[in-house]
N, C-alpha and C positions, 0 to 999 in steps of 0.2 A: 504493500500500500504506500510504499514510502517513494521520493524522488516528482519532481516536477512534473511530469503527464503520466504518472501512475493512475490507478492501474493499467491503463491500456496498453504503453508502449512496455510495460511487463509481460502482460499475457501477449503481447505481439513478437517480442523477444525470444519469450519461451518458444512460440511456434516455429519461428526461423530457428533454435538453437537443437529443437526436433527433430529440423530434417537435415541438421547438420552432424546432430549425433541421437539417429534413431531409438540407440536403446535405455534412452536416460527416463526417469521419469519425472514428475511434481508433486509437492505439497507446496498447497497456496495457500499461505497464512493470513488471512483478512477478509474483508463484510460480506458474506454468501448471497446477500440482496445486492450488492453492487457486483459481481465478479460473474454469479451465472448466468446475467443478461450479456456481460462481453463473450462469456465461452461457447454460446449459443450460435456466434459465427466463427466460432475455430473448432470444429469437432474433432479434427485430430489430437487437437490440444485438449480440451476435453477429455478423450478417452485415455489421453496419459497422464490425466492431473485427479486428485483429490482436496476438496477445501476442506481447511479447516477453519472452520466458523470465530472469529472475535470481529467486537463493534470498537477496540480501543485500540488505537493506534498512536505511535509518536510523532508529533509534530513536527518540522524539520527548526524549528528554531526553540525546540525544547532545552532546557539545561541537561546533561546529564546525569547528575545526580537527582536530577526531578524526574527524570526517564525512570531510572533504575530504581525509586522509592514506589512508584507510581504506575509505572509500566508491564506488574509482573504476568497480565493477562493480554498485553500488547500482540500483534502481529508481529512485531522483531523478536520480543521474550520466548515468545511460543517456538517460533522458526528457528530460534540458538537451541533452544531447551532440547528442539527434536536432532539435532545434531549429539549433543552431549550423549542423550537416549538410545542414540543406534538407530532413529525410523528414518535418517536422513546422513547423506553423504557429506552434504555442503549445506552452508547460506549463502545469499545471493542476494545483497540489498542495495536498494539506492538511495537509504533514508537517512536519516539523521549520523553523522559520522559519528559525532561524539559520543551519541549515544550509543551505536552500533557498537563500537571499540569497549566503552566500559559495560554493556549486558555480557560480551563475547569474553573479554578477561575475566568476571565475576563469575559466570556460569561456565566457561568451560575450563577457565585456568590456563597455564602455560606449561609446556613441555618440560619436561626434567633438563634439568642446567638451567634452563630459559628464565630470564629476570624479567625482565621486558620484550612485549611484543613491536614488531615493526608495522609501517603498511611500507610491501614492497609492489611497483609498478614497472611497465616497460618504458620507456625514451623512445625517439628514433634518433641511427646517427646516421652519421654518413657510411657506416659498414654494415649496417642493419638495424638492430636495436640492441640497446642494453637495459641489464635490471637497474633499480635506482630504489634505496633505502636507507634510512628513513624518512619518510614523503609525513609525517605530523603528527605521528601515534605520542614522541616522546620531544617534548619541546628540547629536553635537554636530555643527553648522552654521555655517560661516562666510559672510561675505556673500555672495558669490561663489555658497556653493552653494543660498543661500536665492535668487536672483537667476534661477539656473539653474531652482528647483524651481520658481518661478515661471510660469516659463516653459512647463517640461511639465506641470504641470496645467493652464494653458491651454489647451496641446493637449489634454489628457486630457477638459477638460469639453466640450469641441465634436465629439470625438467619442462621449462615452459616454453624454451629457446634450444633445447636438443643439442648441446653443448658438452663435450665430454670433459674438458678441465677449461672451465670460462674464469679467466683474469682479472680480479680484483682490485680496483685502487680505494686510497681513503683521501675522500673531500679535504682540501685544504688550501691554504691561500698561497700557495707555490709548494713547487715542490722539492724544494732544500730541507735537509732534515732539521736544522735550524727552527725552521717557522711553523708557525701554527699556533695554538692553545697547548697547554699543558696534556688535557685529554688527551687531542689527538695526537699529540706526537708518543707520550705513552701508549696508545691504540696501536700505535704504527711498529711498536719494539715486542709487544704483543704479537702481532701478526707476523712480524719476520721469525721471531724465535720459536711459532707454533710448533708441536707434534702431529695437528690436522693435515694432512697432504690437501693444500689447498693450493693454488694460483696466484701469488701474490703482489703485483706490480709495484705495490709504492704508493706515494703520495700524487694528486692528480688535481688539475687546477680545474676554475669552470668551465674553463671554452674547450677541454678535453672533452666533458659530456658529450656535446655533438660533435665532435671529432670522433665518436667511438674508441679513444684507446686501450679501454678495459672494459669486460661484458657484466661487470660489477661494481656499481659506485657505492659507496657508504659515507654515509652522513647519519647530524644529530636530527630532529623532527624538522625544526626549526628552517636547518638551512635548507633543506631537501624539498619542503612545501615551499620556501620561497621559490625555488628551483624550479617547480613544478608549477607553480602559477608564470614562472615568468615564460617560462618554456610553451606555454599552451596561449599566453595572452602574442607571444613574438607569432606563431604561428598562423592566429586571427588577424595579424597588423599584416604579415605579407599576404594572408590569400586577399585581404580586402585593396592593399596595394594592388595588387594585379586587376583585382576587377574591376580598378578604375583607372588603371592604367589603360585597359584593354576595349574599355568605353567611353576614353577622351574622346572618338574621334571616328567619322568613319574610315580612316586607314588603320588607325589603331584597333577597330572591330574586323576588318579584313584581315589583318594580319593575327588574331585574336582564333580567326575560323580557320586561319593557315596555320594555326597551331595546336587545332585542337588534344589532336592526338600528344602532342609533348604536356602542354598543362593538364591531362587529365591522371597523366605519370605522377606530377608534381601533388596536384591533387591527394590522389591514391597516398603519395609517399606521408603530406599534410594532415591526410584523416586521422586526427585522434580518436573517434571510434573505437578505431581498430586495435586501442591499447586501452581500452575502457577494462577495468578489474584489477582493481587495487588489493591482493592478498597481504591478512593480518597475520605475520610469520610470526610464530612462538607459541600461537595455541594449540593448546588438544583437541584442535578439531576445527577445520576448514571451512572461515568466514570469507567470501570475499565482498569489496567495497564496491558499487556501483557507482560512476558520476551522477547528481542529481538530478542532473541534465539530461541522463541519456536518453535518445530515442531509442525507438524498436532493436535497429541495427546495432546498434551501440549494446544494449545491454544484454543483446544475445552472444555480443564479445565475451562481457563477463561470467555469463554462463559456461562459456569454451574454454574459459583459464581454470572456473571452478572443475571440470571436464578433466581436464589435464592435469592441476594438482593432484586429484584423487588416482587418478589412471597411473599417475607416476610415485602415488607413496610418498607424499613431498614430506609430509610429519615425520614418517621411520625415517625416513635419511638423513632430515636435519637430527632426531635425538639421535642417530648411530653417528654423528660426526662431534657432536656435543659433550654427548656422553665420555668421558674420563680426560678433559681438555683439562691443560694446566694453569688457569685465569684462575683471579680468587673466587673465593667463596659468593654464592647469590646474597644478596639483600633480602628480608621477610618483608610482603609488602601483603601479608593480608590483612596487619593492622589498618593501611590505607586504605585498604578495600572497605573494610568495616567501618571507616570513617565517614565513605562517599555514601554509602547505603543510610548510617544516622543524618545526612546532610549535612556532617560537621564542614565536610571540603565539597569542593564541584569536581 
């Protein structure tokens, strides 16, 4: 129920994500009065879905901790909950992030080693795409769980991107071992002296992102969402450059039609769509994040990432790579958790 033209571009989603991977099925979490009149023109969809009926949903401009005191009979609580339960592979939301991220840590938990959960997503660069984490799960990161993110978008990129040893750098404001944050530069002595057989490049600056020179970037929440907003607002400034480049004039529309076929390249490569599904690495159990935004097209993306995490075991690999790592000791953070449920914190 959640995201900007829900339900519909959901259940339109679902339909294309059907006949992309036939054998999948649904639980559709939300109002059985508004959902059966949409599924009533998608029968295929239909005969592979089941509702489950709730009238309370989360707002997208809910607080979190007002979600999570508030929300336990929610379409998001419910759709986590059946995850946890085993009657469900994955989540698949386009709602409220915040709130999505603290139902998903509160009820499902995080992996053994795992202190903090990331949201990891794709880029595009100039050699393909790369993973990118952390895109805003953790405003701040310490070494430990840059070390950790590391890791699971290692995993992330071998199975989402088919990658047999994808190369890791850590976000930093050049890359002399000198500079940086204290963190990160500790993150960085971390990573070169691991026992993980991982891929480790080094430190990597910003305009390396779309250079592609490692298929793993790590970052704290903070810088990663900035990242990710500027990356996606540059890519709306040049498709709209072109389209008014290309309708100053009618030569410049001439020459516009004499290239269709190259900007539709351009296009294609531009479509953030096609990278819509933000997986939250470090849970026990496969949430991925919808843009709010997405259309049909778009969010049957994120069903095909949710698709391929599962298909690939993305959880066992990350806790088999985790598991007996020589970082310190995790943080207890379910004081914190028990805090945001009393509404002492948000």
């Amino acid at each position: 129920m959640g995201g900007d033209h829900a339900p519909a571009s959901v259940l339109r989603g679902a339909e294309m994500a059907l006949i992309r991977h036939p054998g999948i099925r649904f639980i559709l979490y939300g109002n059985r009065y508004i959902l059966e009149p949409l599924l009533q023109d998608i029968p295929q969809l239909k005969a592979a879905s089941r509702i489950e009926h709730t009238e309370v949903v989360i707002a997208g401009d809910d607080k979190p901790s007002l979600a999570v005191r508030r929300g336990r009979q929610s379409s998001m609580w419910l759709a986590i909950e059946s995850v946890k339960d085993g009657k469900a592979c994955a989540i698949v939301s386009a709602g409220n992030t915040g709130a999505l991220m603290a139902m998903s840590k509160l009820i499902l938990r995080t992996l053994p080693g795992i202190s903090r959960p990331a949201i990891a997503a794709l880029f595009p660069t100039l050699r393909g795409e790369s993973v990118m984490l952390d895109l805003g799960a953790n405003v701040e990161a310490s070494p430990q769980d840059l070390y950790r993110f590391a890791i699971m978008g290692s995993a992330f990129a071998r199975a989402v991107l088919g990658l047999n040893r994808p190369s890791i750098g850590l976000l930093n404001v050049g890359s002399e071992e000198l500079k940086g944050r204290d963190e990160v530069k500790e993150a960085n002595q971390l990573l070169k002296n691991t026992n993980v057989d991982i891929n480790y490049h080094g430190f990597v600056e910003g305009n390396d992102i779309a250079a592609g020179v490692v298929d793993v970037v790590v970052t704290d929440g903070f810088t990663g969402n900035v990242a990710l907003k500027t990356a996606e607002g540059t890519a709306r400034l040049i498709r709209t450059y072109l389209k008014d480049a290309f309708n100053a004039s009618p030569i410049s529309k001439t020459g516009a039609f004499l290239a269709t076929g190259a900007m539709k390249v351009v296009k294609d490569k531009l479509d953030d769509r096609k990278r819509n599904g933000a997986m939250f690495l470090g849970l026990n159990g496969i949430a991925v994040k919808s843009h709010g935004g997405a259309d049909a097209f778009s969010f049957c993306h994120a069903i095909s990432v949710a698709v391929e995490l599962v298909t690939h075991h993305i959880n066992s690999r990350i806790t088999e790579e985790i598991t007996g790592t020589d970082t310190q000791p995790m943080p207890n953070y379910s004081a914190e958790l028990a805090q945001v449920i009393e509404g002492e914190v948000d």
